[in-house]
N, C-alpha and C positions, 0 to 999 in steps of 0.2 A: 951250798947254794946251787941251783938247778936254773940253768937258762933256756928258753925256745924261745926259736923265731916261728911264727905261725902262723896261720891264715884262718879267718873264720870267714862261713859264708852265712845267710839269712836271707828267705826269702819268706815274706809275709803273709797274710791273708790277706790283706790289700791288694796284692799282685803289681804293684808300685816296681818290682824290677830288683834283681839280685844287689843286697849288700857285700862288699868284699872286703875285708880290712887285715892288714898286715901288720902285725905286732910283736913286740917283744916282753914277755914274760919274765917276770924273777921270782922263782917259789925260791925263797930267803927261809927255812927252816919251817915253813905253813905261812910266816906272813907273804902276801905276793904284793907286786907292782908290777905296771904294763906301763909299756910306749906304743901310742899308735904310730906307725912309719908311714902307712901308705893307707888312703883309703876312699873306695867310689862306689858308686852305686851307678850299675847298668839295667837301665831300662829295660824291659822285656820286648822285643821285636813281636810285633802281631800276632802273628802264628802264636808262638809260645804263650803270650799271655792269652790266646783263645784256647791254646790244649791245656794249659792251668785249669782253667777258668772253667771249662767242660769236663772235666776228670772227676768230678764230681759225680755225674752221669755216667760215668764207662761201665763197661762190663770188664770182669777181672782179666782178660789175655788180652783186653785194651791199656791196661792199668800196670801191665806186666812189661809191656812194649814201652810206654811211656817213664815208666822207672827208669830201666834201661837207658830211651833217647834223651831223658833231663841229666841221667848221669854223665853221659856223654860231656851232653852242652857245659854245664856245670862243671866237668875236667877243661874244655877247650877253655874256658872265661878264665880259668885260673890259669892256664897256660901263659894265655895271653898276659895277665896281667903280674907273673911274674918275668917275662922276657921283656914286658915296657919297662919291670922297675929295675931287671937285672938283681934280682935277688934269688937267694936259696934256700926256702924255710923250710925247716924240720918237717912237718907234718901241715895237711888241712881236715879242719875240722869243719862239718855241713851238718844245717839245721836239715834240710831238703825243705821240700815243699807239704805241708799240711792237704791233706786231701779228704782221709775220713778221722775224725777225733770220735769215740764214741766208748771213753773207758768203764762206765757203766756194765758193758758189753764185751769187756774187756778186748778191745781192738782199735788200732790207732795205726794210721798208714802216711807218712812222708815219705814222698819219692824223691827219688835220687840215687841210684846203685851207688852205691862207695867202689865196688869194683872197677865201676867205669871210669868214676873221679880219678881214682888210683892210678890208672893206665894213661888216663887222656892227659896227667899232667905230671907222670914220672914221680908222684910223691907217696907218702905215709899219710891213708884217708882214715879222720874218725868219724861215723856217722852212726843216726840210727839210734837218739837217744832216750827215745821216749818209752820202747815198744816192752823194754824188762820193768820198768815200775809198774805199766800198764798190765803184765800179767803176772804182776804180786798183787794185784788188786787197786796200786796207786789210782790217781788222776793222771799221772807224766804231764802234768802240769801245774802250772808253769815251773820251765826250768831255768831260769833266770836268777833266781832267789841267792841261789851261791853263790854267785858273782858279783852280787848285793853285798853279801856279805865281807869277800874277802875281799872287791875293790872299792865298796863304796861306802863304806862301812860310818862315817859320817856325816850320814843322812839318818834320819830317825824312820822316816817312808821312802821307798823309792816306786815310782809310778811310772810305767812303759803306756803312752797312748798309741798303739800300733792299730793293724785293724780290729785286734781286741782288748781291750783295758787290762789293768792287769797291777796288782800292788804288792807288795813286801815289804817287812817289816819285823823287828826280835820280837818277839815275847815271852813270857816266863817259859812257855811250853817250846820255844827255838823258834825259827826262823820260821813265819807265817807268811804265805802267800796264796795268789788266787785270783782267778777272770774276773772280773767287775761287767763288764757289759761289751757288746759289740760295740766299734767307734768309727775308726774308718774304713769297715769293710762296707758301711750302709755310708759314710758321708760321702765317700767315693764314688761310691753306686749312684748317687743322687745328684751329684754335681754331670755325671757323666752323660745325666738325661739334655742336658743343657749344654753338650758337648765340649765341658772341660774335665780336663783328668781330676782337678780335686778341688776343692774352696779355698783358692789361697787365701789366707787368715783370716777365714771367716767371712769375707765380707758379704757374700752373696746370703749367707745364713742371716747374719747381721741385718741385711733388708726386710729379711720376711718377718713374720707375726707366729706366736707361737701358739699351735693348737692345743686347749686345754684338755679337751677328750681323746685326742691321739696320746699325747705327752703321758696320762691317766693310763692308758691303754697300753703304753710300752711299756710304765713304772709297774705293771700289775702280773706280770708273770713271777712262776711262784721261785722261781731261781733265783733273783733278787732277795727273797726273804730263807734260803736256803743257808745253813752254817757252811764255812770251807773247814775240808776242803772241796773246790768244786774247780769246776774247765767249761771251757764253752769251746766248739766248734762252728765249720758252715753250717752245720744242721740245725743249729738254734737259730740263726738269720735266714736260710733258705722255710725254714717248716714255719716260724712263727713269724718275724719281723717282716722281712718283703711285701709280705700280702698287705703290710697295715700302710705302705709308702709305694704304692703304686699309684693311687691317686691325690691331687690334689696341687698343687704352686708347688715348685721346686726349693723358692727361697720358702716359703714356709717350710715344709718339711725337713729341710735344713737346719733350720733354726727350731723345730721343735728337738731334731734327734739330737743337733747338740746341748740343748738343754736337759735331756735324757741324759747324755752321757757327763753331761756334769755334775750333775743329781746323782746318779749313782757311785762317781766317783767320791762324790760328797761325803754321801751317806756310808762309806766303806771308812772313808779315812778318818770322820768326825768323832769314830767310837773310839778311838786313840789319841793319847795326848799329845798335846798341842808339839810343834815342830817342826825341823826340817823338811821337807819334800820335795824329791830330785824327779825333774818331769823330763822325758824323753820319749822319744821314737817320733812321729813324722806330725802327730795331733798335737804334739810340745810347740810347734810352728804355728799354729791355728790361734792366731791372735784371740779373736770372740773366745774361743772356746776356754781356755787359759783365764778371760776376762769371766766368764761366767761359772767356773771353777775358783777362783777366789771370792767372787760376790757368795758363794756358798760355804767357805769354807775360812777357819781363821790361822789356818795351817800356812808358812811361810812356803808359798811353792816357788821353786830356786830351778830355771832352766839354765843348764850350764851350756857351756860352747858348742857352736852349730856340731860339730865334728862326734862329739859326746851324746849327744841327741840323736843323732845318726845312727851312729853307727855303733852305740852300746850293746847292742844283743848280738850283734856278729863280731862285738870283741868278748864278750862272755860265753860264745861257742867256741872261739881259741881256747877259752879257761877252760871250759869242761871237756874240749880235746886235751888235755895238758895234764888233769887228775884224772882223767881214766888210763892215759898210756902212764903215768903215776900208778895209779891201782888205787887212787884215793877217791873219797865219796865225794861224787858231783850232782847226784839228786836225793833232795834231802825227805826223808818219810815227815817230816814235820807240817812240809808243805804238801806232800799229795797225797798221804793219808796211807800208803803202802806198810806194811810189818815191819821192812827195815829201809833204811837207807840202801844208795847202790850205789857202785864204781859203773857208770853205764855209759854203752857206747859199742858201736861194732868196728871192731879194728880191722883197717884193708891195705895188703903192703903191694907194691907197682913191682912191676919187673925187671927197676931199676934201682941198685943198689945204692946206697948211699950211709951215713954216720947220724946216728940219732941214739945220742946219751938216755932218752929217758927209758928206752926199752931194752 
């Protein structure tokens, strides 16, 4: 039996503000169980959430500097937050930040040096998980799925509403998963015109009216009727959606997109038999939206505790920090369509010694 203490970090397309959670792992022979010990979520300070938010725009030696200065930041936040808790964990593992997705094209860029991580906080960094499925041909998306499996294995669907939808699920042919729609990368967007950071549960959507030709208009892109495996990036919300919600009543638009995104999740999970389904990440909070996801759906959707709902994908990057310094497969070709599976991840060690069994 194999234990770590770990750190996983996550930061969104929503740009909602670093996940951090500290956990304790037990790969028991391949079965695993976690404890979560510690875990928060830090805001983005303005600056950062405006160089997120623009790195989309840069030009590459802009892009090159900001890897860099997030690796940095991203070392100091774990610093911190291991000297509040007095703790010493084996290694941290970082989603970084999503900037370009574009696997088609075979290229797919999260910033974040691991080098920097590695130095600013004296640990074993694993990062950088996406970028070898992406040049076997995968999707490097989503990589959540494994996690699915070996920790929540008890759910028949498991459903992440982050800034992009996203679901998992066994089938004959293994572990299926895959983007469903953007969510709160546009409900965020749109609450934010009305100067709130996001629709707390809905209620502002909840006011508005739902536009039948907008709603038509967002369900009619050809992605939607696409088989997975498939991903979505900014570049599906910046090229196509934005233009369609620039004008018009905030609460309506609201209330259309979240009917968008319950429709889609609908129709993704509907072709599956009837069952559990564990809803999480920040849209799992969105009262309306949850309510109009079950008026669609006859699937028992089971939100589990605030903590779970959080902070699940930045304790599923502890896991897949955990079987890659294992040397076992944490992105599975079943879900993003790549030739084989992979042990993936870019391993970065600090210039500070320390004991770590798994390597």
């Amino acid at each position: 039996m194999k234990e770590a203490l770990a750190i996983g970090l996550m930061s969104g397309s929503s740009l909602d503000g670093i996940d951090l959670v500290l956990t304790r792992l037990v790969d028991d022979q391949g079965s695993y169980r976690y404890e979560i010990l510690e875990a928060e979520t830090l805001p983005y300070p303005a600056p950062w959430q405006e160089r997120l938010s623009n790195a989309f725009h840069c030009q590459p030696e802009e892009l090159k500097v900001l890897d860099h200065d997030y690796g940095i930041y991203l070392g100091q936040c774990v610093r911190a937050f291991i000297e509040e808790h007095k703790v010493h964990p084996d290694f941290v593992a970082s989603h970084g930040h999503t900037v370009f997705h574009k696997p088609k094209e075979r290229y797919t860029l999260q910033v974040g040096d691991g080098q920097a991580i590695a130095d600013c906080c004296s640990l074993l960094t694993v990062n950088d998980f996406r970028s070898e499925d992406v040049a076997k041909g995968g999707q490097g998306a989503p990589l959540v799925p494994i996690g699915d499996r070996l920790l929540f294995g008890d759910y028949e669907l498991c459903l992440n509403i982050g800034g992009i939808a996203n679901i998992s699920y066994e089938s004959q042919e293994g572990r299926i998963a895959y983007d469903l729609c953007i969510a709160n990368q546009a409900l965020n967007m749109l609450a934010q015109r009305d100067g709130l950071a996001y629709d707390r549960d809905g209620l502002k959507a909840r006011s508005g009216k739902i536009d039948e030709s907008l709603l038509k208009a967002l369900n009619s892109h050809p992605f939607y009727q696409q088989e997975p495996p498939k991903s979505l990036g900014r570049e599906f919300f910046e090229t196509y959606q934005r233009s369609l919600l620039e004008k018009g009543d905030t609460a309506d638009l609201l209330a259309t997109f979240t009917e968008h995104v319950a429709l889609q999740i609908a129709q993704a999970i509907n072709s599956q038999p009837q069952g559990k389904l564990l809803a999480t990440g920040g849209g799992a909070h969105n009262t309306y939206l949850l309510e109009r996801l079950r008026h669609h759906t006859k699937h028992q959707v089971i939100v589990p505790d605030a903590q779970t709902v959080d902070y699940k994908e930045a304790l599923i990057f502890a896991l897949l920090g955990m079987l890659r310094l294992e040397g076992k497969v944490n992105v599975l070709r079943s879900v993003t369509g790549a030739p084989t599976d992979s042990s993936s991840g870019k391993i970065w060690h600090s210039n500070k010694s320390f004991d770590n069994n798994l390597v």
